[in-house]
TORDRENVO-279961 format. One record per residue (C-alpha): residue in three letters; x, y, z. Coordinates in steps of 0.1 Angstrom, whole numbers, plus 5000, padded with zeros to 4 digits. Layout:
TORDRENVO-279961
r->ALA px->X py->Y pz->Z
...
***
This chain:
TORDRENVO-279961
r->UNK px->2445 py->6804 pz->0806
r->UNK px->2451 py->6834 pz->0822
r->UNK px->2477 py->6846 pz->0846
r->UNK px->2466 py->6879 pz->0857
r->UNK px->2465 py->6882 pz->0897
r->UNK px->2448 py->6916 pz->0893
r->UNK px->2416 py->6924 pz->0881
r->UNK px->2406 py->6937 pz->0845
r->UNK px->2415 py->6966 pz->0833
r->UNK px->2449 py->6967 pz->0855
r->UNK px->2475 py->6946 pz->0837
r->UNK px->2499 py->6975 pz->0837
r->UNK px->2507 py->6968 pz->0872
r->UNK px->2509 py->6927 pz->0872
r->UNK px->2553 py->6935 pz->0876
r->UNK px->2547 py->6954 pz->0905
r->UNK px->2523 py->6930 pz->0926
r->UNK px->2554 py->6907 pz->0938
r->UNK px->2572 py->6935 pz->0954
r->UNK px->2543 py->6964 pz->0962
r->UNK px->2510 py->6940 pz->0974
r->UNK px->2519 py->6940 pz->1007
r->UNK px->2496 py->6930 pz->1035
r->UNK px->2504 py->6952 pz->1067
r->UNK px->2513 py->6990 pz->1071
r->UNK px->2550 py->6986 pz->1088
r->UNK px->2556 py->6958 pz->1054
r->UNK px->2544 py->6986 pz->1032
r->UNK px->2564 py->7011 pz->1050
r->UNK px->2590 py->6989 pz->1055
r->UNK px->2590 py->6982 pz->1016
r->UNK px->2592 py->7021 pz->1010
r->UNK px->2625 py->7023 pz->1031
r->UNK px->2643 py->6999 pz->1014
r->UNK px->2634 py->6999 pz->0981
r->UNK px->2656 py->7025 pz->0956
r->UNK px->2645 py->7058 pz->0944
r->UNK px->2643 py->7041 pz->0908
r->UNK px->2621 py->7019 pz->0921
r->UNK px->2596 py->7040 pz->0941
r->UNK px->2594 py->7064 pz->0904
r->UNK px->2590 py->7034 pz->0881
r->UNK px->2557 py->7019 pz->0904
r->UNK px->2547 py->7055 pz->0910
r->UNK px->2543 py->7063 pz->0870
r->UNK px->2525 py->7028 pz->0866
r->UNK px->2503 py->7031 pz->0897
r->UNK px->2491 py->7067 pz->0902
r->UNK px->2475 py->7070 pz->0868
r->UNK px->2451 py->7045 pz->0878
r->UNK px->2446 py->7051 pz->0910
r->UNK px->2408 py->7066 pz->0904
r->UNK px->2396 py->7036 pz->0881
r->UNK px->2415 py->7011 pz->0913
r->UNK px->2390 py->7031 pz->0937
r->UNK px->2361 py->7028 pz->0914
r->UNK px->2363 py->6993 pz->0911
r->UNK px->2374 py->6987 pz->0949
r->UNK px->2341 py->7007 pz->0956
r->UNK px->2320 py->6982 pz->0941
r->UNK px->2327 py->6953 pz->0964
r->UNK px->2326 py->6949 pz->1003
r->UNK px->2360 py->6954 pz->1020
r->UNK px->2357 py->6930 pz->1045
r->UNK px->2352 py->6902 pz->1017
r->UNK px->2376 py->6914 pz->0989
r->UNK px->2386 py->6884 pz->0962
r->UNK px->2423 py->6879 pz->0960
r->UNK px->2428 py->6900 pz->0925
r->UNK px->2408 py->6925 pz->0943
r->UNK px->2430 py->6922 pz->0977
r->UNK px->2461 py->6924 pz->0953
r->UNK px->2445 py->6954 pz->0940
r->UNK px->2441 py->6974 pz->0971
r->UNK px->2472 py->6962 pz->0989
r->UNK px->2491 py->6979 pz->0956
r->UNK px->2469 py->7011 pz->0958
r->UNK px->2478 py->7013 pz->0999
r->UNK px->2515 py->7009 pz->0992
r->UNK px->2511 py->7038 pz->0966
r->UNK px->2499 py->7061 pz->0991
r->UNK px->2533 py->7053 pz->1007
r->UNK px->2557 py->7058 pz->0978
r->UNK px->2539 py->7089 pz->0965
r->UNK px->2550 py->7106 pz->0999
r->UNK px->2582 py->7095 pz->0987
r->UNK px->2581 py->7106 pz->0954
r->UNK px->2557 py->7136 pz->0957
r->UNK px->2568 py->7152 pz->0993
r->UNK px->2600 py->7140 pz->1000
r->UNK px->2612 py->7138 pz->0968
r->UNK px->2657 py->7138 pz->0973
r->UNK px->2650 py->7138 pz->1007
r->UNK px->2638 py->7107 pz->1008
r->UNK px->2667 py->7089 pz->1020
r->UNK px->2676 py->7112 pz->1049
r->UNK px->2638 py->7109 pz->1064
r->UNK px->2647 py->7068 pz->1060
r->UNK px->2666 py->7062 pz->1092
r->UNK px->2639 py->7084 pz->1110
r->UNK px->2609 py->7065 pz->1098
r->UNK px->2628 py->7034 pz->1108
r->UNK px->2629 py->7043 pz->1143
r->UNK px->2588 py->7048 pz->1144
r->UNK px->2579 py->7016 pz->1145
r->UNK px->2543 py->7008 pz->1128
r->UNK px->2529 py->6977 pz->1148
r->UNK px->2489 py->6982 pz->1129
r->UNK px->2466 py->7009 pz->1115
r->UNK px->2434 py->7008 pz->1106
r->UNK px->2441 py->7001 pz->1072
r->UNK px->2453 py->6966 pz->1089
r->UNK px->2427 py->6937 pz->1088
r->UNK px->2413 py->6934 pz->1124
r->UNK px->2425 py->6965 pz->1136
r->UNK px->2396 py->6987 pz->1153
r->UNK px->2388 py->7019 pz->1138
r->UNK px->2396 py->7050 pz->1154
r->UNK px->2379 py->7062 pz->1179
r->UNK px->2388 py->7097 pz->1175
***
């Protein structure tokens, strides 16, 4: 019996999925805030070398009607494009830009189930 939550191919990142697949911008945001430069590095090494074979497999289904390994999948590959600004832009800085972030609240994006796409 398996326990994978992900689908094939990404085991690497089942110890990530209870703290990174987040449903919502302002949790994955919110997640990036609080969460410890060791441990924005440590899901960034797991996560970012397979971030182009996540895409390719997200590509091959419909978005509106992900499975859950699938929904895992893409919730984890949404919070990386979080902690790489972390890791890749801010970098030390990170925890000064914190309190700022905090102050923008993020109600919905489009990258939120139900939210309209943009119109501009």
């Amino acid at each position: 019996m398996s326990t994978a939550s992900l689908p094939e191919g990404f085991a690497a990142l089942e110890g990530f999925v209870d703290r990174w697949a987040l449903d919502g911008t302002a949790a994955r945001a919110a997640r990036r805030s609080e969460s410890t430069a060791e441990e924005r590095e440590a899901f960034f090494a797991a996560a970012s070398p397979l971030l182009d074979a996540a895409l390719a497999h997200l590509d091959a289904h419909e978005l509106d009607t992900l499975p859950a390994p699938e929904q895992r999948l893409m919730d984890l590959m949404l919070a990386l494009a979080h902690v790489a600004l972390a890791v890749e832009i801010q970098g030390p800085d990170e925890a000064k830009s914190a309190p700022w972030r905090d102050r923008m609240r993020i109600t919905r994006s489009t990258a939120d189930r139900g939210a309209p796409a943009c119109s501009n």
